[in-house]
PyMOL Python script that loads the backbone (N, CA, C, O; Angstrom):
from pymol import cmd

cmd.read_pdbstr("""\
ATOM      1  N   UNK A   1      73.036 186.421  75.049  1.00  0.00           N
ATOM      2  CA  UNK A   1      73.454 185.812  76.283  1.00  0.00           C
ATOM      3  C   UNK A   1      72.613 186.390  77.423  1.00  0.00           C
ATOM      4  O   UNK A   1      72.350 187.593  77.439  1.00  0.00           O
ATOM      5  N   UNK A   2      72.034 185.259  78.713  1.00  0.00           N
ATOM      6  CA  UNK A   2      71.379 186.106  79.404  1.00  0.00           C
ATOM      7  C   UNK A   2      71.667 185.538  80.757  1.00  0.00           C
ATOM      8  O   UNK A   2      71.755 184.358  81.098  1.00  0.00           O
ATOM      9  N   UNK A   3      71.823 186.887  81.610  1.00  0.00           N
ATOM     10  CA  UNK A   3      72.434 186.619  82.678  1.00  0.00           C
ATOM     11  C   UNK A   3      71.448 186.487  83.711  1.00  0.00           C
ATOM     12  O   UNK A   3      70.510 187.268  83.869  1.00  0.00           O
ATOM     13  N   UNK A   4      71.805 184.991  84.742  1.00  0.00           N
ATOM     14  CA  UNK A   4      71.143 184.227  85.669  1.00  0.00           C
ATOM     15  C   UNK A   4      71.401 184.803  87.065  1.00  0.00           C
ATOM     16  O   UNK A   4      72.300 185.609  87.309  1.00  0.00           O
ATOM     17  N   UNK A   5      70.755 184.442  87.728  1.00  0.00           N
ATOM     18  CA  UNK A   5      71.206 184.975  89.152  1.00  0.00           C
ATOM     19  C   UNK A   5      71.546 183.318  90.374  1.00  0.00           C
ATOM     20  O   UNK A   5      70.841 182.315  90.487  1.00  0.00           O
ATOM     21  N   UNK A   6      72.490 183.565  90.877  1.00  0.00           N
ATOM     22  CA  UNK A   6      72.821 182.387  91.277  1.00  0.00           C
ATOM     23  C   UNK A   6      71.871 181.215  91.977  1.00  0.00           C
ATOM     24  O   UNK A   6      71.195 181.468  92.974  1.00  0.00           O
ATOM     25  N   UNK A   7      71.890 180.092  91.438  1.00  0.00           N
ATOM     26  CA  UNK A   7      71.331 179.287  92.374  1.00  0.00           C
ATOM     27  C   UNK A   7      71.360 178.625  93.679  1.00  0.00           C
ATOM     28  O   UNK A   7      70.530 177.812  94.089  1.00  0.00           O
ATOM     29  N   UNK A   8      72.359 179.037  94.264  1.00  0.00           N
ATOM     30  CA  UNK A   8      72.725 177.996  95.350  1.00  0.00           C
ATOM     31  C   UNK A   8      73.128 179.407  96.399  1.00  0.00           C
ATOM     32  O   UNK A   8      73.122 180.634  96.294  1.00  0.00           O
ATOM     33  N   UNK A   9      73.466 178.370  97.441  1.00  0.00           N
ATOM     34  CA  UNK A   9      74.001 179.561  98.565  1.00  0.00           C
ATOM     35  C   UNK A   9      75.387 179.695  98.355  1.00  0.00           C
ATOM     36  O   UNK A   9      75.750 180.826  98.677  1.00  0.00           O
ATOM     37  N   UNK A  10      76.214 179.055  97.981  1.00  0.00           N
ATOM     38  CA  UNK A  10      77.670 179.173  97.590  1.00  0.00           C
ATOM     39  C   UNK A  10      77.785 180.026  96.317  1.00  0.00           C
ATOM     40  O   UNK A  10      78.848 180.601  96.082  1.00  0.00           O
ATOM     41  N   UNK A  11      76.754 180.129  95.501  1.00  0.00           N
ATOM     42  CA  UNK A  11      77.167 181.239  94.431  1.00  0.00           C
ATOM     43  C   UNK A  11      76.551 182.408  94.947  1.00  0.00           C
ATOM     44  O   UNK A  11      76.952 183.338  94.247  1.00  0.00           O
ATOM     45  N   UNK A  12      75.676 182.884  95.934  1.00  0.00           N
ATOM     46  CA  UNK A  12      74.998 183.848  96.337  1.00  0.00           C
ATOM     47  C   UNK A  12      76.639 184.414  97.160  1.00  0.00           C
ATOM     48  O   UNK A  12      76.996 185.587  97.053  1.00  0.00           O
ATOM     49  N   UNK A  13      77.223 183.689  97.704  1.00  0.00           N
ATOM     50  CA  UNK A  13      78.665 183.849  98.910  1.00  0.00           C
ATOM     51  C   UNK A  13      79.331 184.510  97.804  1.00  0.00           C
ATOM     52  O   UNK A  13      79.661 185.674  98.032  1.00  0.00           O
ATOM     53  N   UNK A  14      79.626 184.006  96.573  1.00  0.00           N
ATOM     54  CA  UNK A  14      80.802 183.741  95.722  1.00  0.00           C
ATOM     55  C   UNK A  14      80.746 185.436  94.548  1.00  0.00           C
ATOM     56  O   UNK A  14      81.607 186.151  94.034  1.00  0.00           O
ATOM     57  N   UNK A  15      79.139 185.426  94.590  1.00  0.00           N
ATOM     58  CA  UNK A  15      78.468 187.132  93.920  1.00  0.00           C
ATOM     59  C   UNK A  15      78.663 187.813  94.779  1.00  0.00           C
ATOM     60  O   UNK A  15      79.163 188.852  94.349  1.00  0.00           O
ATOM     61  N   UNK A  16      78.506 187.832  96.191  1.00  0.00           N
ATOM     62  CA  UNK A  16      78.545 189.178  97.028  1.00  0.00           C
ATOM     63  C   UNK A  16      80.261 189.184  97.300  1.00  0.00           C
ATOM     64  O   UNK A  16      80.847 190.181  96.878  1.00  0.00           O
ATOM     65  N   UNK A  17      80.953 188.289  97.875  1.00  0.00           N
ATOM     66  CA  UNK A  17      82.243 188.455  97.774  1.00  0.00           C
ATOM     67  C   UNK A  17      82.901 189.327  96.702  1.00  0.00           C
ATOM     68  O   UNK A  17      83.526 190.315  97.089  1.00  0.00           O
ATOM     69  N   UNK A  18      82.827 189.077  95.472  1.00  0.00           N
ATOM     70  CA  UNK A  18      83.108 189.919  94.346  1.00  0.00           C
ATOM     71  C   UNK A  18      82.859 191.586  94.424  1.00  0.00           C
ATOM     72  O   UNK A  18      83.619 192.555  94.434  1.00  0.00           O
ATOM     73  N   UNK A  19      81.475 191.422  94.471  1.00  0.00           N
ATOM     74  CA  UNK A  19      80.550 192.839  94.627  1.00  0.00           C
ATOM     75  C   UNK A  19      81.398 193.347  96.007  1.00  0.00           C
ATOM     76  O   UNK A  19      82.352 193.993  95.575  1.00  0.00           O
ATOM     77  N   UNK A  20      81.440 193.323  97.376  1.00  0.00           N
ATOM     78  CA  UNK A  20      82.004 193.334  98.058  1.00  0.00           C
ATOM     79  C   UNK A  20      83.730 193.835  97.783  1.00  0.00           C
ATOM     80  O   UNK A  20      84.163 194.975  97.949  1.00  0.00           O
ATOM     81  N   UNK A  21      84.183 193.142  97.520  1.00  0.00           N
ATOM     82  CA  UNK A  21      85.832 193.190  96.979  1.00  0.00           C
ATOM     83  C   UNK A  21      86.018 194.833  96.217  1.00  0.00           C
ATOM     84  O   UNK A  21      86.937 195.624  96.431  1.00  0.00           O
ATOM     85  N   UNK A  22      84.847 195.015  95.298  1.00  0.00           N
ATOM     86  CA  UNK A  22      85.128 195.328  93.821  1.00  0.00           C
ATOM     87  C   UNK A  22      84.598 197.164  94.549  1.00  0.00           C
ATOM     88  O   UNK A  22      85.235 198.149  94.176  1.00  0.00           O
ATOM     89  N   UNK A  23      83.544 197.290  95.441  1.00  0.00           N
ATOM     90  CA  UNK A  23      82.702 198.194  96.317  1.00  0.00           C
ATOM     91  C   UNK A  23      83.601 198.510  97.339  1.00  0.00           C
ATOM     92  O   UNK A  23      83.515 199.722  97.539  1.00  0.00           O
ATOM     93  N   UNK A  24      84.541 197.919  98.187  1.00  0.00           N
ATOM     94  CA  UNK A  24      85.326 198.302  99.085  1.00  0.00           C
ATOM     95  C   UNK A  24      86.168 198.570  98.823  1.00  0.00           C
ATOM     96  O   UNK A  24      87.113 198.644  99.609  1.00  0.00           O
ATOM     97  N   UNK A  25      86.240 198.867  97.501  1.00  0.00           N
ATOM     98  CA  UNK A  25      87.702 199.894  97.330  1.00  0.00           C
ATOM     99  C   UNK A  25      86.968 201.383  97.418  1.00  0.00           C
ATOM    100  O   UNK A  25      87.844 202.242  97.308  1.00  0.00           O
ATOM    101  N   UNK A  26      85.917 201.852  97.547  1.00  0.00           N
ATOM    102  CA  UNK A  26      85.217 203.140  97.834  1.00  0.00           C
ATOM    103  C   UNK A  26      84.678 203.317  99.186  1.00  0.00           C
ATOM    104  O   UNK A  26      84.450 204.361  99.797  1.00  0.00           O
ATOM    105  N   UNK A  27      84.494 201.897  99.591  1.00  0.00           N
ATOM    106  CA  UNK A  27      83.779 202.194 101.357  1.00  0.00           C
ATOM    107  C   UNK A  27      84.735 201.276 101.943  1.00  0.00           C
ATOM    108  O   UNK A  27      84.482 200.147 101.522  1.00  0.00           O
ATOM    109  N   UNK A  28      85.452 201.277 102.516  1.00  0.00           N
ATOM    110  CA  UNK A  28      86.595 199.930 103.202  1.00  0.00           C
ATOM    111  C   UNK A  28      86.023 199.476 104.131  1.00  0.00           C
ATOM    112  O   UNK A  28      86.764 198.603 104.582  1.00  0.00           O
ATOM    113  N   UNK A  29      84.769 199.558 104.946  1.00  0.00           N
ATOM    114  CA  UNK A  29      84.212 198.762 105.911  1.00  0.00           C
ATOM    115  C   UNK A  29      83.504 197.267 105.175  1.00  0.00           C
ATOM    116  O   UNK A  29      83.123 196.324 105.868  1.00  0.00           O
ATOM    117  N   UNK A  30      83.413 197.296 103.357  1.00  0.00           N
ATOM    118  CA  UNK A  30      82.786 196.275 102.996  1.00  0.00           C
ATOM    119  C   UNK A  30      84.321 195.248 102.896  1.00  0.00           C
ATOM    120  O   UNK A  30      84.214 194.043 102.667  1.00  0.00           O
ATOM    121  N   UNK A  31      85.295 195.711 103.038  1.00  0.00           N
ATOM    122  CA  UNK A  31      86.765 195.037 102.681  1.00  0.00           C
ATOM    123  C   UNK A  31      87.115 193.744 104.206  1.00  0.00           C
ATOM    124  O   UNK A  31      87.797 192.723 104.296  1.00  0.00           O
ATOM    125  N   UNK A  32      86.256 194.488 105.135  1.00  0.00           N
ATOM    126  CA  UNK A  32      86.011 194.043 106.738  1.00  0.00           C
ATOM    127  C   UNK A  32      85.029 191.927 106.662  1.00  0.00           C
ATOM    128  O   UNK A  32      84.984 190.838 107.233  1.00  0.00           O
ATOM    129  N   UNK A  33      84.429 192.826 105.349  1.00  0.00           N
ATOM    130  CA  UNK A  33      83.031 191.600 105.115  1.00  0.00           C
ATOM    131  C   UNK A  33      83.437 190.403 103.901  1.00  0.00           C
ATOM    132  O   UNK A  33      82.786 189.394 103.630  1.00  0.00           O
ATOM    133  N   UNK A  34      84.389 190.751 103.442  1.00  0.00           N
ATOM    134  CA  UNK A  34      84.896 189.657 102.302  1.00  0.00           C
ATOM    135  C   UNK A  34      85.554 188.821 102.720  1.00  0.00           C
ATOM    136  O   UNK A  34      85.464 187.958 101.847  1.00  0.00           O
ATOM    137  N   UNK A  35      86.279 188.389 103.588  1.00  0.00           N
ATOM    138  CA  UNK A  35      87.066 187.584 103.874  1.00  0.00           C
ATOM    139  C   UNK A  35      85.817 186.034 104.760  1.00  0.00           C
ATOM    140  O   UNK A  35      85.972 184.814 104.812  1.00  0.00           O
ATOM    141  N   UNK A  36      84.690 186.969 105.293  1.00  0.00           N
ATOM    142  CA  UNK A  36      83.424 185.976 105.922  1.00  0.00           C
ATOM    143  C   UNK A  36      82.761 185.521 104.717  1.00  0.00           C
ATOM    144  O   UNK A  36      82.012 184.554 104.576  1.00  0.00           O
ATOM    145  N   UNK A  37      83.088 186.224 104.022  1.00  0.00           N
ATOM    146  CA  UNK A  37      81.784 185.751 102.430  1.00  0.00           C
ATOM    147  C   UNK A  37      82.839 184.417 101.590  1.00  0.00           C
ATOM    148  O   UNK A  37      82.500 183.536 100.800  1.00  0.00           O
ATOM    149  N   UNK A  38      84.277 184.785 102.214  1.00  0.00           N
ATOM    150  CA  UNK A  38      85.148 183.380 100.920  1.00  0.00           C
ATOM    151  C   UNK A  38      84.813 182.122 101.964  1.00  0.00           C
ATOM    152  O   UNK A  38      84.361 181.059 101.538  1.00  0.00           O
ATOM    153  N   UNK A  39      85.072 182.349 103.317  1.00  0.00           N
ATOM    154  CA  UNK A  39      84.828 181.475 104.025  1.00  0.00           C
ATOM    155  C   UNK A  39      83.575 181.106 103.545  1.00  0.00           C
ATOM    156  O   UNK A  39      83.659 180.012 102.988  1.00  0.00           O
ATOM    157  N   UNK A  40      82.301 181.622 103.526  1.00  0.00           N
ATOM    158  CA  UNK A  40      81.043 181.099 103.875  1.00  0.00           C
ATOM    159  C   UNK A  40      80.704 180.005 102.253  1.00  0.00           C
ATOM    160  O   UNK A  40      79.873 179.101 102.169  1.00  0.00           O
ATOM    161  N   UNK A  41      81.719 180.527 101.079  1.00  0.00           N
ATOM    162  CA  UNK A  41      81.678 179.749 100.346  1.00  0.00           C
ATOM    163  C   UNK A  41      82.125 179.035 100.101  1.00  0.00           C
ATOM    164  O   UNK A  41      81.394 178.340  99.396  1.00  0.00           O
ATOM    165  N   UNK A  42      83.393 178.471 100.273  1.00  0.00           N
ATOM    166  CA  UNK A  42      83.862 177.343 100.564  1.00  0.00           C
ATOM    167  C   UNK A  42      83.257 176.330 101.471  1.00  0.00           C
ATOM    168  O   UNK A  42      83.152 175.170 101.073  1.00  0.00           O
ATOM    169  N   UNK A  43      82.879 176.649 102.575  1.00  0.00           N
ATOM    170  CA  UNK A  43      82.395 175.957 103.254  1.00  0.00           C
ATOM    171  C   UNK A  43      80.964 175.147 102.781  1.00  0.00           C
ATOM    172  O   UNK A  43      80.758 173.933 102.780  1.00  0.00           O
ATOM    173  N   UNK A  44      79.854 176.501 102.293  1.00  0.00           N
ATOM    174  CA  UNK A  44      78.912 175.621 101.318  1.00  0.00           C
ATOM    175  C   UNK A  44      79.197 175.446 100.297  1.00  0.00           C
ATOM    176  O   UNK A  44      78.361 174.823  99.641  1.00  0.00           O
ATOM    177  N   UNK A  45      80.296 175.804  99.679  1.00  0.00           N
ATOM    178  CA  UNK A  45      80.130 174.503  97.958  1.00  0.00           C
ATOM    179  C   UNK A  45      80.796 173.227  98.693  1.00  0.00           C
ATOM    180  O   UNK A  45      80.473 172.218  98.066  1.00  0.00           O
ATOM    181  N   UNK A  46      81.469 172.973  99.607  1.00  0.00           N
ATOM    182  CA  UNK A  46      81.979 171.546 100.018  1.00  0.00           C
ATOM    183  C   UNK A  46      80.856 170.695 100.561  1.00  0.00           C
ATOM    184  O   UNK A  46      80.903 169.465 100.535  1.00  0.00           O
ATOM    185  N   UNK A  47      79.556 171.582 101.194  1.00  0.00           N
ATOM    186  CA  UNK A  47      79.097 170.285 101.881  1.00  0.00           C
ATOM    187  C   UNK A  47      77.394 170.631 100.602  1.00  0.00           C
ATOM    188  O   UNK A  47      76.212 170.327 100.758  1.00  0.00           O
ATOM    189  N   UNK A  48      77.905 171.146  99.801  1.00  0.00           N
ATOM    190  CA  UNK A  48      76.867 170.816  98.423  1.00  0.00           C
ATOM    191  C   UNK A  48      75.626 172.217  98.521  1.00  0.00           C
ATOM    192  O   UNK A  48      74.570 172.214  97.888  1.00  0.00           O
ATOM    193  N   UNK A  49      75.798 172.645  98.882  1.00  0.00           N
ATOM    194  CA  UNK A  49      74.457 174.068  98.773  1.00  0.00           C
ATOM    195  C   UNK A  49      74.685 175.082  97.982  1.00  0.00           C
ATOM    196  O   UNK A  49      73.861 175.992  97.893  1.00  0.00           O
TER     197      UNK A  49
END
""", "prot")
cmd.dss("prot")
cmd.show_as("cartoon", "prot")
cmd.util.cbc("prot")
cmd.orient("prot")
């Protein structure tokens, strides 16, 4: 199995959100930045990017 790196800007939102989430339980200023990264993906997987 081999792992891809996202194509679009909504999966680039959708990887750092995670990374983000998963990292701010050790630095809580990245916990500040996840909530702009769900927005920013929703917003581009709806209008297709």
């Amino acid at each position: 199995m081999k792992i891809t790196m996202p194509q679009s800007i909504s999966g680039w939102c959708m990887w750092l959100f995670f990374l983000c989430t998963g990292v701010g339980m050790f630095v809580p200023v990245l916990l500040a930045i996840a909530p702009w990264l769900a927005l920013a993906y929703a917003v581009f997987f709806f209008i297709g990017m």
